[in-house]
C-alpha positions as CSV (number, residue, x, y, z in Angstrom):
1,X,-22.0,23.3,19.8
2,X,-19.2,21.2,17.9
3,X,-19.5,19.1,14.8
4,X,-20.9,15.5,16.0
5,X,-18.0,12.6,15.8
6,X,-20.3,10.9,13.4
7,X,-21.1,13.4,10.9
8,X,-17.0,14.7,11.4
9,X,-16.5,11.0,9.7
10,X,-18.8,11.4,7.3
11,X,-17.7,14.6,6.0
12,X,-14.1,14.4,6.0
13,X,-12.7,15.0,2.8
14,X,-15.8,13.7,1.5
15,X,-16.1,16.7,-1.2
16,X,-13.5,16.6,-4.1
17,X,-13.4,19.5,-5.9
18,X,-14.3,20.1,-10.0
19,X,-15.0,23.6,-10.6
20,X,-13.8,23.2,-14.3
21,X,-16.7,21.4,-15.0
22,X,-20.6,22.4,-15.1
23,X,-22.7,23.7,-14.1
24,X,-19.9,26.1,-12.5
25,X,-17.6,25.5,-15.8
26,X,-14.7,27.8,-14.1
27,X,-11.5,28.7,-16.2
28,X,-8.3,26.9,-14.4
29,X,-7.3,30.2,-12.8
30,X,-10.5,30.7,-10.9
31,X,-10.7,27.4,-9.9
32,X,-7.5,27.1,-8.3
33,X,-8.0,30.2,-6.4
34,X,-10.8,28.7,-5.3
35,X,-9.5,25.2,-4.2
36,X,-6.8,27.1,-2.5
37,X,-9.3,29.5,-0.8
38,X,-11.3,26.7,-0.3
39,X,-8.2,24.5,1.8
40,X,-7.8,27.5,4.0
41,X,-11.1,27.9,5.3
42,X,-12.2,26.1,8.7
43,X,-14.5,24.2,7.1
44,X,-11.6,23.0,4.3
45,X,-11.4,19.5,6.0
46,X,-14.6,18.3,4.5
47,X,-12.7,18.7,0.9
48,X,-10.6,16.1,-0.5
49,X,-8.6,16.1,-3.9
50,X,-8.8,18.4,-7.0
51,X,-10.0,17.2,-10.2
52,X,-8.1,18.1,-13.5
53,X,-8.3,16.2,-17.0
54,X,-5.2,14.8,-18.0
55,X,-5.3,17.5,-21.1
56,X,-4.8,20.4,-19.1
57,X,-2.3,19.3,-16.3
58,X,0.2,21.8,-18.1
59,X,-2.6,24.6,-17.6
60,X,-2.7,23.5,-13.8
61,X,0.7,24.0,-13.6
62,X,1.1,27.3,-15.0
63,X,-2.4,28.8,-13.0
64,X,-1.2,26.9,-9.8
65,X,2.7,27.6,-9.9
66,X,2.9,30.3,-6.9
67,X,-0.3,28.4,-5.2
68,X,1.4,25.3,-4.8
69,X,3.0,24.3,-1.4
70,X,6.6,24.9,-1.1
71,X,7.8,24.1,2.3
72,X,9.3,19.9,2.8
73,X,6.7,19.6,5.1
74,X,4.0,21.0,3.8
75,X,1.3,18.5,2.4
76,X,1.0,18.6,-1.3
77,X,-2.0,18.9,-3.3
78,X,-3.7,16.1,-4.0
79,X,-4.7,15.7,-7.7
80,X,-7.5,12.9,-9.3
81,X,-7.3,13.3,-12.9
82,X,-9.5,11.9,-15.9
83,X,-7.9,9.8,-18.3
84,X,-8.7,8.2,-21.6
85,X,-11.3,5.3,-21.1
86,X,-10.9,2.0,-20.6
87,X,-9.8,0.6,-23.7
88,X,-8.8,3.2,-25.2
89,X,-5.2,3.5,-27.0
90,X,-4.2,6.9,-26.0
91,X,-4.2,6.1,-21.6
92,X,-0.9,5.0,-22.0
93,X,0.2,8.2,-23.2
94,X,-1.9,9.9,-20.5
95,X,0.0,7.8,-18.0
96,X,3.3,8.7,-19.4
97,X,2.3,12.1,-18.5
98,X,0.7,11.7,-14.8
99,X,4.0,9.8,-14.5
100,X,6.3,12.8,-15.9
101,X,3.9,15.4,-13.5
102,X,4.3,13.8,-10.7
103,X,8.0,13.4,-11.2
104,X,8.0,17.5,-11.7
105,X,6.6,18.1,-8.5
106,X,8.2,15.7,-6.1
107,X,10.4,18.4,-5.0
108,X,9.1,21.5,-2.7
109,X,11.0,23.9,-5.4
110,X,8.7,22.9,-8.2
111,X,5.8,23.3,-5.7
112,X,4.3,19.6,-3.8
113,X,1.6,18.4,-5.7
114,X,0.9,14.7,-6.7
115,X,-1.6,12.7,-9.0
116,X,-3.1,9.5,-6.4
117,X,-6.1,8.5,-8.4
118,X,-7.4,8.8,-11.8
119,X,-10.7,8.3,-13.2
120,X,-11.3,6.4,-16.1
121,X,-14.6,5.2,-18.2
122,X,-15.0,1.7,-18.4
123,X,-18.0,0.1,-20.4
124,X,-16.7,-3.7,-21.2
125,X,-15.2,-6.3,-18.9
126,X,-12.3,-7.2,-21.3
127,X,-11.1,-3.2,-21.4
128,X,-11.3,-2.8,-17.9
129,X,-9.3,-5.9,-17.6
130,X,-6.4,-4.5,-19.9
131,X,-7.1,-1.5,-18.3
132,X,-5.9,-2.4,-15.1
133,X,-3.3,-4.3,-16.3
134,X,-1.8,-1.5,-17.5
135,X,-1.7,0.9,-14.4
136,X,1.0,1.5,-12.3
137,X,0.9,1.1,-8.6
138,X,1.5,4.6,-7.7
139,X,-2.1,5.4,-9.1
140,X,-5.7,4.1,-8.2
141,X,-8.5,3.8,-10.4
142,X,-11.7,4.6,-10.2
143,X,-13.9,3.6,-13.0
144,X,-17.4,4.6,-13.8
145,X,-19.6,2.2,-15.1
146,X,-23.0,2.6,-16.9
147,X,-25.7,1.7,-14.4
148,X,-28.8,1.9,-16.5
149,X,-28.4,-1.9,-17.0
150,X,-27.0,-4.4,-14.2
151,X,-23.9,-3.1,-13.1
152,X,-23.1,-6.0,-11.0
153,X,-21.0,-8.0,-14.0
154,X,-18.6,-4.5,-14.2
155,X,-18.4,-4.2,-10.4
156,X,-17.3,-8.2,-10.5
157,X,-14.2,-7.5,-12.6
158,X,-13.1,-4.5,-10.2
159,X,-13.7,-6.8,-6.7
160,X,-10.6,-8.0,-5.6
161,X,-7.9,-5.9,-7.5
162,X,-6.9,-2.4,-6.6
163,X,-9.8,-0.1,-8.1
164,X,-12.8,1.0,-7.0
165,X,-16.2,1.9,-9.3
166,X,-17.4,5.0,-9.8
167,X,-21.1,6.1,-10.5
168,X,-22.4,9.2,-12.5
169,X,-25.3,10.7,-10.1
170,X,-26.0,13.8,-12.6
171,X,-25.2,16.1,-15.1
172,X,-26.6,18.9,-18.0
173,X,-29.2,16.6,-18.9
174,X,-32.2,14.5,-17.7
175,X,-30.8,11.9,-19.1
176,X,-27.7,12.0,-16.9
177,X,-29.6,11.0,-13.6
178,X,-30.0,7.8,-12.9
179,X,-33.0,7.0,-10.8
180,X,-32.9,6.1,-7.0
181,X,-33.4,2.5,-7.8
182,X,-30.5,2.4,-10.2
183,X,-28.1,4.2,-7.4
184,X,-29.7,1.7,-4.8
185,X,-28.5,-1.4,-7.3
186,X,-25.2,0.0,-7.4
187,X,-24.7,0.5,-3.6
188,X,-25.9,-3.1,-3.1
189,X,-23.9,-4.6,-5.4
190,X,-20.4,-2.8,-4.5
191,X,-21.0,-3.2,-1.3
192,X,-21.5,-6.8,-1.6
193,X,-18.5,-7.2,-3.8
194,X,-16.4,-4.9,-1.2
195,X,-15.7,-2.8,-4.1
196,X,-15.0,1.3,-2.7
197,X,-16.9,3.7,-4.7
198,X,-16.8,7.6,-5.4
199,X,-19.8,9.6,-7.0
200,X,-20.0,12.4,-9.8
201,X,-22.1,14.9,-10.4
202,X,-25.6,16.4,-9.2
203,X,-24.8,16.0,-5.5
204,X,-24.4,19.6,-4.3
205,X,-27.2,19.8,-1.8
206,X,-27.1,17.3,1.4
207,X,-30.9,16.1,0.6
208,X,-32.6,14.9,-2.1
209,X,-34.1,18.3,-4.4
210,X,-35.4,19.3,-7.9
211,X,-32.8,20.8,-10.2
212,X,-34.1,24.3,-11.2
213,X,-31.8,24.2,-14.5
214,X,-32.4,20.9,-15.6
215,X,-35.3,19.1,-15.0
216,X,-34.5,16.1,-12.7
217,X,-34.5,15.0,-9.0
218,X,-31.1,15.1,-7.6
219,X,-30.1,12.7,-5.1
220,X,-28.7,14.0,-1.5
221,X,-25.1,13.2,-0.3
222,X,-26.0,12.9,3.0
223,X,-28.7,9.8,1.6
224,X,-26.2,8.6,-0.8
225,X,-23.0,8.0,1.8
226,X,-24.8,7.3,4.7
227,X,-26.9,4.9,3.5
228,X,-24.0,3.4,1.4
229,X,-22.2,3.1,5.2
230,X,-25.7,1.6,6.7
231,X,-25.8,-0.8,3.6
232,X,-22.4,-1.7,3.8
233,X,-23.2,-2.3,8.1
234,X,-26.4,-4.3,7.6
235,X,-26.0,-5.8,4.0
236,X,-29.4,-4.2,2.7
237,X,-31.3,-5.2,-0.3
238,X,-31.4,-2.7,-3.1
239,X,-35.3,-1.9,-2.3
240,X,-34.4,-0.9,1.3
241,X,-31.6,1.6,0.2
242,X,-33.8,2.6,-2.1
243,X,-36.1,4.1,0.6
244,X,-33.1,5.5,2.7
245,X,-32.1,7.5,-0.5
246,X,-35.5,9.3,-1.0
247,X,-35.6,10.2,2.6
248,X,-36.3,14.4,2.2
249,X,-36.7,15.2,6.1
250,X,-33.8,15.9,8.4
251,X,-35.3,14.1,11.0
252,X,-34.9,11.2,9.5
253,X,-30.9,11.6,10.4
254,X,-29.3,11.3,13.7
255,X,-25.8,12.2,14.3
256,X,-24.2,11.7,17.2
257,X,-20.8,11.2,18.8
258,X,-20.6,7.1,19.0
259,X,-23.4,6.3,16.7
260,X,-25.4,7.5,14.0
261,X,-29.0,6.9,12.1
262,X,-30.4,6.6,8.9
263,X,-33.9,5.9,9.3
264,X,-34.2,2.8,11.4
265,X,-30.5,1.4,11.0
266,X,-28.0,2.3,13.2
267,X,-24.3,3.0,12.3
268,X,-21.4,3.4,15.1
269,X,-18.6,5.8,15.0
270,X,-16.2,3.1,14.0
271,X,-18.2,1.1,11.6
272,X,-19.0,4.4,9.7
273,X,-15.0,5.3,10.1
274,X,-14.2,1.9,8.5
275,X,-16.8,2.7,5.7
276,X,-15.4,5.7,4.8
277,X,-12.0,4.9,4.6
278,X,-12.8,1.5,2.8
279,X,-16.1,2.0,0.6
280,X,-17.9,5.1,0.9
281,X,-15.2,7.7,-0.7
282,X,-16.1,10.7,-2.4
283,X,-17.8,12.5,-4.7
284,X,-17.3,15.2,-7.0
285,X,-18.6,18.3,-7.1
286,X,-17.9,21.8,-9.0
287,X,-18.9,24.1,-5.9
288,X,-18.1,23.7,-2.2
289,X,-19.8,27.1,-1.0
290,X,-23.2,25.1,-1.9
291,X,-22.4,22.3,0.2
292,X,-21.2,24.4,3.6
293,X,-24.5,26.5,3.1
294,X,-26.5,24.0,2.7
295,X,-25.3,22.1,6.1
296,X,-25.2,25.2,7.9
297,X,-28.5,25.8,7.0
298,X,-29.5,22.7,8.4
299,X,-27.8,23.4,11.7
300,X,-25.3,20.2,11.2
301,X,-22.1,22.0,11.3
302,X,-20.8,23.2,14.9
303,X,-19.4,26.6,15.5
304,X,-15.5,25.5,14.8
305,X,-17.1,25.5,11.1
306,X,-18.5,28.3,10.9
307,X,-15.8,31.4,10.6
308,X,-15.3,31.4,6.8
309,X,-11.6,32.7,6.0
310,X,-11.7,35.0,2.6
C-alpha cells in the first residue's frame, strides 16, 4: 500500500521543525542532529524548514558547520527564524543579521543554508504596518496575532501584501490554547481575506487529544489543515469548521488519490494542492518521531514510509 495522493499533499513539508523549544527544549547540537537525521529518513518529505531565533543563529552555525550541505547542487537548509516583534526597535538589527547569515552561506564552502521566512509578533495594526515596510524581499513574514479577541482587523492589514498570519495553537500553559472556536474564527477569516497561514505549538498528534502535562485539549493537524483546505474550497462559516476541528474518529477522514474528505465536504487533489501551496502552510512543532508514530499508528502512511534510516 502507498501513501494516498491526497494525504502526500497534505503532508508535504507540512512539519517544520523546533526542537529548541518545549516541551522537547533540545540544546542546538541535539537538535540539529536531529533535523539532519530527520531529512534523511524516508519519511523526511513531510518536514519543511528549521526553526532558530535570531539570537542564536551564530550557535547554529557552529553546531551545524560539518552538517550543512556542501556540494553546488545540493539543496540548502532551509531556515525560519524568530525576530523581534512587530514594532519593536531592535528587528532592524535582527534583519541586519539574517541579511549577513545568509550572505555567509550562499556559497557551498561555508555550507548551503538560507533564512526564507521569519516569524515575528505582531499585536497592533500601525506596527505591523511599519513592520512590513521595513522587510526586505528576500524574506517572508509570518506574523502571529492574538486570537482571543477578533482577529479579523490584524488579518485585514496582512491581506494583499506579502505576509501571511500565524496562529499560536499551544504551549506550557492552559492558557496558551485557544479554543476550537477561536482557531475556527481564524481559519474563516484568513481564508476569506486569502491570507496563507502557519500554526505553532500543541499540534504533535494528527487528532484532537488531552495534554497529559498540561491540562488542555490540543487540537489535531490533520482537523486543523484539512479543514483549513475544505474552508478555504467551500467558504465555511466559523461554526462549521468548528465541528470539522473537534472531529476525534478517523473515520471521519477519507484520503484518496483524486479526492479527499472531511466529514461531509469534499476536497480534490488539486484544490487541496493549491491550498497548500497558497494558504494552508505549516506548522511548528518540537518533535517529528511523534508525528510519523502517530500516522503510522493510524495506518495512513504507505510502506515507502515506513523504513526509518538511523
Amino acid at each position: 500500500m502507498s501513501t494516498p495522493a491526497t494525504l502526500s499533499v497534505l503532508l508535504d513539508g507540512l512539519i517544520d521543525y523546533a526542537g529548541l523549544f518545549p516541551p522537547a527544549k533540545l540544546d542546538m547540537q541535539p537538535m540539529v542532529d536531529t533535523y539532519r537525521r530527520v531529512m534523511l529518513d524516508p519519511r523526511g518529505w513531510m518536514v519543511g524548514r528549521i526553526i532558530v531565533p535570531v539570537n542564536r543563529l551564530g550557535e547554529f552555525e557552529q553546531a551545524a558547520a560539518s552538517l550543512l550541505p556542501d556540494e553546488e547542487e545540493a539543496d540548502p537548509w532551509c531556515l525560519s527564524v524568530l525576530t523581534a516583534p512587530c514594532g519593536d526597535e531592535t528587528l532592524g538589527s535582527d534583519l541586519d543579521a539574517i541579511d549577513a547569515f545568509n550572505a555567509r552561506h550562499a556559497e557551498a564552502s561555508a555550507g548551503k543554508a538560507i533564512i526564507d521566512v521569519i516569524e515575528l509578533r505582531g499585536s497592533d495594526a500601525a506596527s505591523i504596518d511599519r513592520a512590513l515596510d521595513l522587510l526586505p524581499d528576500a524574506v517572508f513574514p509570518f506574523v502571529e496575532i492574538p486570537v482571543e479577541s477578533d482577529p479579523r482587523g490584524l488579518i485585514a492589514v496582512l491581506a494583499g501584501s506579502e505576509a501571511a498570519a500565524k496562529i499560536r495553537t499551544g504551549g506550557v500553559s492552559p492558557d496558551l490554547y485557544p479554543s476550537p472556536r477561536e482557531i475556527a474564527e481564524f481559519i474563516a477569516a484568513t481564508a476569506a481575506a486569502g491570507v496563507p497561514f502557519k500554526a505553532t505549538a500543541g499540534l504533535h498528534r494528527p487528532l484532537p487529544n488531552d495534554n497529559p502535562d498540561v491540562p488542555a485539549r490540543q487540537p489535531g493537524f490533520l482537523n486543523v489543515f484539512l479543514a483549513a483546505a475544505v474552508a478555504l474550497r467551500h467558504e465555511l462559516a466559523a461554526e462549521d469548521i468548528e465541528r470539522l476541528l473537534e472531529l476525534t474518529d478517523i473515520g471521519g477522514f477519507k484520503f484518496g488519490e483524486t479526492e479527499a474528505k472531511l466529514g461531509s465536504y469534499e476536497i480534490t487533489l488539486e484544490e487541496l494542492e493549491e491550498a497548500r501551496l497558497s494558504y494552508a502552510i505549516s506548522f511548528g512543532s518540537c518533535s517529528i518521531d511523534e508525528p510519523w508514530e502517530d500516522l503510522q499508528a493510524l495506518g495512513l502512511l504507505g510502506e515507502e514510509s515506513r523504513e526509518h534510516v538511523s
